[in-house]
C-alpha positions in Angstrom: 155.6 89.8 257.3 155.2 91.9 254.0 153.5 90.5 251.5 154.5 90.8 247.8 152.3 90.7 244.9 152.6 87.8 242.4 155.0 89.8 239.9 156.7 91.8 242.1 160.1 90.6 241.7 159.8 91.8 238.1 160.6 95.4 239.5 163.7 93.6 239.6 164.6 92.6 236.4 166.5 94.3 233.5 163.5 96.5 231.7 164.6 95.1 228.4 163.2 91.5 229.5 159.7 93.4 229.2 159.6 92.8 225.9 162.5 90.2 225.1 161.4 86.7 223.6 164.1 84.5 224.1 165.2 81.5 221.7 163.2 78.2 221.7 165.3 75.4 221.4 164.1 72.4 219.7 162.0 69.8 222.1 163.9 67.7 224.2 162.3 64.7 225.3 164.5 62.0 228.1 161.9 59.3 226.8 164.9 56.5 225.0 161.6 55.5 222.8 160.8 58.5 221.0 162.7 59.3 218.1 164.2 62.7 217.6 165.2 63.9 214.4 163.6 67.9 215.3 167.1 69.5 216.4 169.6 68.0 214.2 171.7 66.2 216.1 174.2 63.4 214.8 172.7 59.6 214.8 175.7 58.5 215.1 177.2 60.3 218.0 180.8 61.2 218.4 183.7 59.3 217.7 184.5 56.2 219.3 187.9 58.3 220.5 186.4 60.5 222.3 184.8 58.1 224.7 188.5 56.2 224.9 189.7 59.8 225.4 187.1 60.3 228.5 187.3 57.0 230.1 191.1 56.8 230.0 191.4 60.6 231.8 188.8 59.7 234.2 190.9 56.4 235.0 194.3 57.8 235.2 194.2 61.8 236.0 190.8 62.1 237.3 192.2 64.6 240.1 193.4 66.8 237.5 189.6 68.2 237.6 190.4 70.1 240.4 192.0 72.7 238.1 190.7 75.1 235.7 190.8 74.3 232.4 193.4 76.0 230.1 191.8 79.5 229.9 192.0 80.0 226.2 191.7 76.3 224.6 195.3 76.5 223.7 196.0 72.9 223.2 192.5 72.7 221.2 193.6 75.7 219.2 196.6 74.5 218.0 194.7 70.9 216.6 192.4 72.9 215.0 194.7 75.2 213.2 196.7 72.3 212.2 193.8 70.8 210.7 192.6 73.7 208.6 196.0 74.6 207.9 195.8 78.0 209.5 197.8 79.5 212.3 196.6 79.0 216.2 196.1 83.0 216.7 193.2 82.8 214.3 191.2 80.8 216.3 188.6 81.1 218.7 187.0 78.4 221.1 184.0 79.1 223.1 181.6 76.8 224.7 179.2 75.8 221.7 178.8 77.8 218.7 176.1 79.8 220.5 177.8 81.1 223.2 180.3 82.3 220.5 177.8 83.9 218.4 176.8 85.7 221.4 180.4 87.1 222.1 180.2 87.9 218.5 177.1 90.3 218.9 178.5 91.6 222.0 182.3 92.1 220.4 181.4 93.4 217.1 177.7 94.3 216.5 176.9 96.4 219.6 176.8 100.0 219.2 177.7 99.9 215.5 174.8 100.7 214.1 172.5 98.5 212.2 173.1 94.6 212.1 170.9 92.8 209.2 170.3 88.9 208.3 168.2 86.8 207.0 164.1 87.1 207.3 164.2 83.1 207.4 166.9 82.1 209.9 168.2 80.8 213.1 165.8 82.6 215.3 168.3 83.1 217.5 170.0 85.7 216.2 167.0 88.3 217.0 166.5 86.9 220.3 170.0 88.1 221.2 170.0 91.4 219.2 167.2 91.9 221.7 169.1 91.0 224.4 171.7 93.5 223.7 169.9 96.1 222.2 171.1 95.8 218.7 169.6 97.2 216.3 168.7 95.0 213.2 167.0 94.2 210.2 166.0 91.5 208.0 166.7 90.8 204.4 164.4 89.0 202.4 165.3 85.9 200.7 164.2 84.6 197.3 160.8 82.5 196.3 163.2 79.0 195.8 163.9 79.9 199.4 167.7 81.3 198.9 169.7 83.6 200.5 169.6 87.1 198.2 172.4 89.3 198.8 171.4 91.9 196.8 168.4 92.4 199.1 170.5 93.2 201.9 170.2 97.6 202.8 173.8 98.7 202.0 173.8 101.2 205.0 173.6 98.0 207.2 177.3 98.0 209.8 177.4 93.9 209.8 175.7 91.2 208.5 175.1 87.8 210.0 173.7 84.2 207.9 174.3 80.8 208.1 175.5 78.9 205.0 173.7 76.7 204.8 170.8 78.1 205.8 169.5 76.7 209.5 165.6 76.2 208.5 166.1 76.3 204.8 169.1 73.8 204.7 169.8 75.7 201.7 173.9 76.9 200.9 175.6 79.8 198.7 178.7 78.8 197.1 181.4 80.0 198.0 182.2 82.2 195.9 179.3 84.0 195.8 180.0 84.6 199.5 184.0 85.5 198.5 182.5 88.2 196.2 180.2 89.6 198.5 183.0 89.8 201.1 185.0 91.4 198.7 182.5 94.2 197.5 181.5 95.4 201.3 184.6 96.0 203.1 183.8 98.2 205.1 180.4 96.0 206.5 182.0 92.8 209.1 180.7 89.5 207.4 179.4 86.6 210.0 179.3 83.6 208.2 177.2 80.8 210.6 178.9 77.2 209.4 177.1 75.0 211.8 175.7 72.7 209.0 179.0 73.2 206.5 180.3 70.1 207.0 177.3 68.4 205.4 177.4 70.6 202.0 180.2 71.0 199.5 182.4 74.0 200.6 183.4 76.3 203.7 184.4 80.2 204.0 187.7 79.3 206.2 190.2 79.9 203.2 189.0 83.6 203.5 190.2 84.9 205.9 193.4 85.1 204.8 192.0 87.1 202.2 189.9 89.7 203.7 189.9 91.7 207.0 186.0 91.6 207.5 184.8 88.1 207.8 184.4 85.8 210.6 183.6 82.1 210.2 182.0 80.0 213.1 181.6 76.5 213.5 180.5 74.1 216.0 181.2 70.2 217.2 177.7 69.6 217.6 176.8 68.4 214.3 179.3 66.9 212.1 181.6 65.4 215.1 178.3 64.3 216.8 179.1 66.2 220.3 176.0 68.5 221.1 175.9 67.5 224.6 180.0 68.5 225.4 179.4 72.0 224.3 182.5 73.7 221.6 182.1 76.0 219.3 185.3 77.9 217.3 185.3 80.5 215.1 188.0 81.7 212.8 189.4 84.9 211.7 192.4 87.7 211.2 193.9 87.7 214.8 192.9 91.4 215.4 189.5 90.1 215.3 190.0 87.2 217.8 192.2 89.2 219.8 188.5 91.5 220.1 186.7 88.2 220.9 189.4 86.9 223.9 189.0 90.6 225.6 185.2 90.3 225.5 185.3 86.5 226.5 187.6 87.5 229.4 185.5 90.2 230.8 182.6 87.6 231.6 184.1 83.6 231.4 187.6 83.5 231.7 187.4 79.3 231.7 184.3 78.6 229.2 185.1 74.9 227.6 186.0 72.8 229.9 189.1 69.8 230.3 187.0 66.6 229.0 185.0 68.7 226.2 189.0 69.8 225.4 190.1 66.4 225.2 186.7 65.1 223.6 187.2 68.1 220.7 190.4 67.1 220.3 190.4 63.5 219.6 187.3 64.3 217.3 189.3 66.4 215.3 192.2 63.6 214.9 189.8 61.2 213.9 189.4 61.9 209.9 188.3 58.1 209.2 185.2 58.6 211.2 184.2 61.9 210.7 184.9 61.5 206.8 182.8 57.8 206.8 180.5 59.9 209.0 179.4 62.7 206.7 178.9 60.1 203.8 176.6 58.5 205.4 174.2 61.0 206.5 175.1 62.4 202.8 173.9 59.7 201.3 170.9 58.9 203.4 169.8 62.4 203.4 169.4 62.0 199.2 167.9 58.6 199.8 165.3 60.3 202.5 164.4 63.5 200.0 163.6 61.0 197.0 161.3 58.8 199.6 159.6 61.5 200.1 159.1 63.4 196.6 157.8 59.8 196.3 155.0 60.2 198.5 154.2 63.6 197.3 156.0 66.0 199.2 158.3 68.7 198.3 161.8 69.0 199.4 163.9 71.7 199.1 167.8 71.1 197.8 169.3 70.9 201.2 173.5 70.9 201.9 172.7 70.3 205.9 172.2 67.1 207.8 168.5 67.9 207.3 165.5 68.4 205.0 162.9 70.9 204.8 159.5 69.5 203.6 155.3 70.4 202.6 153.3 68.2 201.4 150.0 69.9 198.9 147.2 68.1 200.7 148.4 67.4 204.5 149.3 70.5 207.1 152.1 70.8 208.8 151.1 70.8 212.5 148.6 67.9 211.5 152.3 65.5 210.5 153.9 66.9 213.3 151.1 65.9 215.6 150.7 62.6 214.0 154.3 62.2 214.6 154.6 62.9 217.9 151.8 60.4 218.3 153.6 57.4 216.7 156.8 59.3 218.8 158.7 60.7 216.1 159.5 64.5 216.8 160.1 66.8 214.1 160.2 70.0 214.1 157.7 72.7 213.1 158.6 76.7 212.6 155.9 79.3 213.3 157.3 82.0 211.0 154.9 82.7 208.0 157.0 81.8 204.5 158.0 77.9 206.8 154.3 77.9 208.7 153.2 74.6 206.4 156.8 73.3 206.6 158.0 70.6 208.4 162.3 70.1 209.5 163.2 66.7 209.5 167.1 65.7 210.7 168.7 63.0 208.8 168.4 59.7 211.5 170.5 56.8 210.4 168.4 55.0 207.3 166.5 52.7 210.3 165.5 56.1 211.3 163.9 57.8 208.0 162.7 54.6 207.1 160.8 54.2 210.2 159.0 58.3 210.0 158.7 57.3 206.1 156.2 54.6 207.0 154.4 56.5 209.3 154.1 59.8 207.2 152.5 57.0 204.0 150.0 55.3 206.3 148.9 59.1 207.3 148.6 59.6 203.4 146.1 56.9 202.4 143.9 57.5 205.1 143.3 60.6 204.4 142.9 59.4 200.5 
């Protein structure tokens, strides 16, 4: 029998993987005693509909799970467009924001030239510009950590940035984004709104005002379903119709029948998701004045999260002592965020809980 060297399958693969570094999600730990507040997930998980929603399909049309789910979301579409007061043909569903983000690059952003976003960003956007051989580059953002669009090289095809920002936490208004749609029609506009829901505004309204914007969103955050997987994006209808085509060439069926259903009821459910976002609002400015209390800084975040240094302690040292007391938080390698720390807002229990742990760190080492 032939025997093959320890990397020979690698003749196999794509050449591009040579020098592809793929996204690195956030730790993910199946330990129900370690508290996670590094990848910004809801504390307060979904909507109590959407488990009466699950349980009462699995219970009476359970064998309806032999069929493929509606191919384009349509019953999901039309909820969603009701909700924002838009039409259903400018809708998008995809299964989780990322896997629309990465029908995105593939619709609009390969083989138009140069794609630019932020130096200090969701690190997966490089990751699959890589991927797809996109060429990109970065724009750099301000000392207070904000977004500068003035930075941004105007012979760049598309541009691509969360608002907020997904380390930073920090937002644009809106109409700073509306004017900067306005002056580059000619450039398509990405606008990431994973963390939108937690800050004071949202890019939706324009699209019906320009040609060149897209505007993504996700049920992972603000409706507390990260483990159901939908994502939607909005936009003119040309530019979904481009998303459909692409979405059909590879995954004709992408969100399945109980995330449909789950989505749906999420999106009914204003009570909730409105007492929802107050809370983790409210703790979120309790937690950042805690903290400025024990000495850290914190920048101005709209997200369900805070970005944090302290003068005297390093990052990786918190971390570490975190993860020993089981906290996890999470800690970015990139150079302006090195001695940073990301901290999702937990329920009050929660911050109160790594706030204890983070002071008796700080008087021992006073």
């Amino acid at each position: 029998m032939a025997m093959t060297t320890k990397n020979d399958e690698h003749k196999f693969f794509n050449p591009n993987l040579n020098t592809l570094e793929p996204y690195v999600p956030g730790k993910q730990i199946n330990d129900s005693e370690y508290l996670k507040l590094n990848t910004n997930e809801n504390p307060f998980g979904p909507s109590p509909r959407v488990k009466e929603t699950i349980v009462k399909f699995l219970e009476n049309s359970a064998s309806l799970l032999r069929l493929y789910p509606e191919p384009e979301s349509d019953s999901l579409r039309e909820v969603i467009a009701e909700r924002f007061a838009i039409k259903s043909d400018q809708v998008f569903i995809g299964n989780g924001s990322d896997e629309v983000l990465s029908l995105c690059f593939l619709t609009f952003f390969a083989g138009r030239g140069c794609l630019t976003f932020p130096e200090l960003t969701y690190s997966f956007y490089p990751s699959i510009a890589k991927l797809f051989k996109i060429p990109f580059s970065t724009f750099q953002i301000k000392e207070d950590f904000r977004l500068d669009l003035a930075n941004i090289d105007p012979d760049s095809k598309s541009v691509i940035f969360p608002n907020p920002n997904a380390i930073t936490g920090i937002a644009l208004s809106i109409d700073e984004i509306d004017r900067f749609v306005r002056e580059n029609p000619d450039k398509l506009i990405i606008i990431d709104e994973a963390y939108a829901d937690f800050s004071k505004g949202s890019c939706i309204r324009l699209i019906n005002s320009y040609s060149n914007i897209l505007v993504i969103q996700t049920f992972s955050k603000s409706r507390g379903m990260a483990g159901l997987r939908v994502g939607f994006c909005f936009g003119r209808k040309p530019l979904i119709d481009g998303l459909r085509t692409v979405k059909n060439s590879f995954n004709s069926y992408p969100v399945d029948t109980l995330a449909t259903l789950a989505a749906i009821s999420a999106t009914n459910d204003d009570l909730w998701f409105e007492n929802n976002i107050e809370n983790i609002v409210k703790t979120r400015s309790y937690f950042s004045q805690e903290l400025k209390k024990i000495g850290f800084r914190v920048l101005p975040s709209s997200a369900n999260f805070v970005l944090v240094t302290h003068p005297s302690l390093e990052a990786d040292i918190l971390r570490d002592h975190l993860f020993k007391n089981k906290i996890l938080v999470r800690h970015f390698p990139e150079t302006r965020v090195s001695n940073w720390l990301r901290i999702t807002i937990g329920k009050r229990e929660d911050c109160d809980l790594l706030l204890s742990v983070l002071k008796q760190k700080i008087l021992r080492a006073n």
